[in-house]
N, C-alpha and C positions, 0 to 999 in steps of 0.2 A: 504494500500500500504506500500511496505516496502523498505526505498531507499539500495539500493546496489552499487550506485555509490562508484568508487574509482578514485581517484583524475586524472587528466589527458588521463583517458579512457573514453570509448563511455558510456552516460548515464546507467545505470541499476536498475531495480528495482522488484519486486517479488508483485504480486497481493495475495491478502491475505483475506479470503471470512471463514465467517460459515457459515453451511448451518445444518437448521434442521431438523432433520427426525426423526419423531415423539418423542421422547422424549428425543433423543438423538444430540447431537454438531459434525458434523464434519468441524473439520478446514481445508481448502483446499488451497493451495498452488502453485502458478504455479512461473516460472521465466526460464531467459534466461542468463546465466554465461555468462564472455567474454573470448575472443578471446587467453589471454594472462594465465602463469601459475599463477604469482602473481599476477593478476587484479582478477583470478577462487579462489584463495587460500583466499583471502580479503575477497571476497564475501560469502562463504562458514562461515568465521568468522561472518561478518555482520549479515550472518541470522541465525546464530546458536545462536548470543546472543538476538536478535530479538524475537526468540522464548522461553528464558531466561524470559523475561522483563514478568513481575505479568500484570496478564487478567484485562485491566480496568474496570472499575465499569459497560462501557453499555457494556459489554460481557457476555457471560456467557462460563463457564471452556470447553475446550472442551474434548469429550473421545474419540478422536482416530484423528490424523494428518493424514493427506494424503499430500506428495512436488510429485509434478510432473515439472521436468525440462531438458534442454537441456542446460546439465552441458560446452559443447564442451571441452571435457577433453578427450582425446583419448591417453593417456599414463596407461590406466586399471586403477587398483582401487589403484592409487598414484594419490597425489594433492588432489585437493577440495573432490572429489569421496573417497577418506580415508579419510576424517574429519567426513562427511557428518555418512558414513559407519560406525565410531566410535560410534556416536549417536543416528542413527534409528538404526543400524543393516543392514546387507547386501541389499543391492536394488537391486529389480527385474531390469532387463536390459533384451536387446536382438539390435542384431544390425539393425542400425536405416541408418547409413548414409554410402556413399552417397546411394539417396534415388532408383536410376538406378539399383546399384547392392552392398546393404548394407553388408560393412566386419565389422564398428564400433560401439560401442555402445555407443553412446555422450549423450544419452538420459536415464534416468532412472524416478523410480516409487520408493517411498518409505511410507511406511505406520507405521504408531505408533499407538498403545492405544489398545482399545477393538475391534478389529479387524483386518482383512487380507487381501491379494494380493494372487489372485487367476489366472490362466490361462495369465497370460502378456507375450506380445509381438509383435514383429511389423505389422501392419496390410498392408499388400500387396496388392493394386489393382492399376489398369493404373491410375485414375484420382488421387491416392494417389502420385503416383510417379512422378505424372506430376505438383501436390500442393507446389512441396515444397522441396529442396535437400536433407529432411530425413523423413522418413519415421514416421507416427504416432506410439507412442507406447500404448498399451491399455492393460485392464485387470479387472477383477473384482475386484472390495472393496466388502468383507463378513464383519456383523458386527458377535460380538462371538454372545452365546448366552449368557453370564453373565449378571447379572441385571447390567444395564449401570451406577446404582447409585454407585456400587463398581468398577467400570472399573478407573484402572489408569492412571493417568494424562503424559502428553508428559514425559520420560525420562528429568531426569533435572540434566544435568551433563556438565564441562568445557569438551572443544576439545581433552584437553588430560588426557582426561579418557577414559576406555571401560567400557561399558555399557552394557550388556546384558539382 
């Protein structure tokens, strides 16, 4: 778990999981930004250096990041969504809210390492739109085929950098 809390706003925090398949680490990532531009902009900081901090010892490195979150940033790719963007590189989107008849895109997929974001976007059915005021966003993770043992490690760079 990874706290995101920022002082005086509603609790946050980002679930933080590897999962492995077959010889390979994916690190998976969910969370829920808040409501506010500097409580989004905090937290975007929070887990940029979060992801910073050296793999502890029960870890093992992972090749390829996967953040999936519901940034609630709906001023495009300004605020948190440009930090974020700095460091993975552009994130798959598509609009998600509201969920009845989605114009925004609050929601994004971002992917690092030895791997890709394939086919995303929002998944449309009644019991979708009736779960929830935004729409699920989805997509395939491809790994490459590079031997995973040379696949490189998350981008490791400060917020104001670009990274490509």
């Amino acid at each position: 778990m990874i706290d995101l809390t920022v002082a005086s706003y509603e609790p946050r925090g980002a679930i933080d999981a590897d999962l492995l398949i077959g010889e390979r680490v994916l690190r998976v990532i969910g969370t829920h930004f808040g409501l506010h531009a500097a409580e989004r902009h905090q937290q975007a900081n929070q887990l940029m250096a979060a992801l910073e901090e050296p793999v502890p010892a029960n870890r093992r490195d992972a090749h390829a990041v996967l953040l999936m979150a519901d940034l609630n940033e709906w001023r495009g790719r300004r605020g948190a969504i440009h930090s974020l963007d700095r460091s993975f590189g552009p994130s798959a989107a598509a609009p998600t809210f509201p969920s009845w008849m989605p114009v925004l895109a609050l929601d994004r997929i971002y992917a690092d390492g030895s791997g890709g974001l394939h086919d995303v976007g929002a998944y449309r059915s009644p019991l979708a739109r009736l779960a929830s005021d935004h729409l699920p966003l989805v997509g395939r993770f491809c790994w490459s085929t590079r031997d995973p043992r040379n696949a490189r490690r998350f981008k490791r760079c400060a917020l104001n950098e670009i990274a490509y």
